[in-house]
N, C-alpha and C positions, 0 to 999 in steps of 0.2 A: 247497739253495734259497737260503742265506743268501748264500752266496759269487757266486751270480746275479745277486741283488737292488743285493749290493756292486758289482759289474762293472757291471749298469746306470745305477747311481748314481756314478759315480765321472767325474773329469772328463774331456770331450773329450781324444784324443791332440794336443798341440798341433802348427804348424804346423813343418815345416822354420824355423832359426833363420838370423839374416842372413848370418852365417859359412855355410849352408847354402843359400844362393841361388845361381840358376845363372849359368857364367861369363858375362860381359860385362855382366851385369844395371845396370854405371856408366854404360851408354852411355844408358839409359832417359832421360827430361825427368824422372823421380820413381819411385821404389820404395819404397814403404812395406815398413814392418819386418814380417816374418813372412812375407811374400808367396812365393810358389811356382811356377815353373815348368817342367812337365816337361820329358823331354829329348826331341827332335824337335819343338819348338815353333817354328814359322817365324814371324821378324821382322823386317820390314823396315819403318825409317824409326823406329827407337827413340827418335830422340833427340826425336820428336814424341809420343811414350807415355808416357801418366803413371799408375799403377798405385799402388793405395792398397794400406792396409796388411790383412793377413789375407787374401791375394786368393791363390784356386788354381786355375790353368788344367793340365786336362790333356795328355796326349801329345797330339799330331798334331794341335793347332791352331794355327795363321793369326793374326798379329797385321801387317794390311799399313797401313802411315801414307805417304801421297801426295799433292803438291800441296801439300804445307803443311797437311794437314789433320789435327787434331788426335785423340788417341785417348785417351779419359778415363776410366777405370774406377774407382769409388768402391771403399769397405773392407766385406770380408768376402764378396766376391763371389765367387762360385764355375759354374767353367768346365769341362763335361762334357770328350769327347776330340771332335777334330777341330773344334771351334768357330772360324769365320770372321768375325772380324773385318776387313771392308774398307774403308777411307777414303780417299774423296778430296772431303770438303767437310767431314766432323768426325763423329763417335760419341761420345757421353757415354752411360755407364753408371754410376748411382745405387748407394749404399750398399745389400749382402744381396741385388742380384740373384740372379739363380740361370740356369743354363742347361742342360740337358741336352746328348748327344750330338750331333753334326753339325749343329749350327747353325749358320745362316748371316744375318749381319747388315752388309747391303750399303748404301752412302748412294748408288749411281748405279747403270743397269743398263748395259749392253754394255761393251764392250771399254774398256781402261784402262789404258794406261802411263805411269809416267815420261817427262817431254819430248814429251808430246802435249797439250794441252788439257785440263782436267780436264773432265770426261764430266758429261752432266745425270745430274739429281739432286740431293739435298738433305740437310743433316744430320738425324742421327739421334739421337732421344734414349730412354733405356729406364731410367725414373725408379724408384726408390728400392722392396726388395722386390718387384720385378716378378720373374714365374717365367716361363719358357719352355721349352720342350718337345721332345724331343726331335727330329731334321731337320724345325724349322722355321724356316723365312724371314721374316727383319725387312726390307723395301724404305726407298728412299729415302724421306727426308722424313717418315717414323714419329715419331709418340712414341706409347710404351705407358708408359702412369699407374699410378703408386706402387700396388703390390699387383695390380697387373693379373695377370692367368694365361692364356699363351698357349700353348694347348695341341698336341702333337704333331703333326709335319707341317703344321700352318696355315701361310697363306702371307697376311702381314699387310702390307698396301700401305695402309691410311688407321690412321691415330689411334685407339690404345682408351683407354677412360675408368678412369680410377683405381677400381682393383677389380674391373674386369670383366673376364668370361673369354671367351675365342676360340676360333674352332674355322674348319677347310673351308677350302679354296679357290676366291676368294677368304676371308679370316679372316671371320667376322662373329657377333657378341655371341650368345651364350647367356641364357636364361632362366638364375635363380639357383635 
């Protein structure tokens, strides 16, 4: 029981080291120290991504920067697998977010390439300790407030209030 209590107690494994960052990670706008990630992780427009430090994105997520549109991720933030980052008007992500599996966090809806128009829609902001849940959809023009919890599968098309939590399709606040 002792040696349990010790292994509980003892500290986090820390992150991959900057000597253990994945290749090209120079092309980034910023890469904070410690940050991670996996391999099959698609990027396009790096040099518009800016990634703080302690940040871990799993396998088989999406980081797309287009139009010039910026992609800002605070420190310590942490990114389930297949998480969709897509920009083309801006996304800022707040220090200790958190995200589960398959999320999707979109600033425009329909179709969208390179050398077309950037597509309506609006930036995105998902402020400081906000949780999100697993395949669930952040739409344009969101912000979810510092500590918010947006729960599984919701599909979040207006603003939540720092601290509150989401649910459904449309998302819409829960009692506490």
């Amino acid at each position: 029981i002792a040696r349990i209590a010790r292994a509980a107690l003892s500290p986090p494994t820390p992150l991959p080291s900057a000597a253990q960052r994945p290749p090209h990670s120079d092309r980034f706008a910023a890469m904070g120290p410690d940050s991670s990630l996996a391999s099959f992780t698609d990027i396009v427009g790096a040099e518009r991504i800016s990634i703080g430090g302690r940040v871990s994105i799993l396998s088989g997520s999406s980081l797309h920067s287009a139009h010039g549109a910026p992609i800002t991720i605070g420190n310590r933030c942490r990114f389930g697998q297949f998480v969709t980052l897509d920009a083309h008007h801006g996304i800022t992500i707040g220090d200790r977010a958190q995200f589960g599996d398959l999320v999707a966090v979109v600033d425009h809806w329909g179709p969208a390439h390179e050398g077309m128009s950037p597509p309506a829609g609006g930036p995105v902001a998902i402020r400081e300790g906000a949780w999100v849940g697993d395949a669930a959809i952040i739409g344009p023009g969101v912000t979810i407030g510092a500590g918010a919890r947006v729960m599984p599968r919701a599909v979040v098309i207006d603003d939540v209030a720092p601290g509150a939590t989401v649910t459904g399709n449309p998302a819409l606040a829960v009692d506490a």
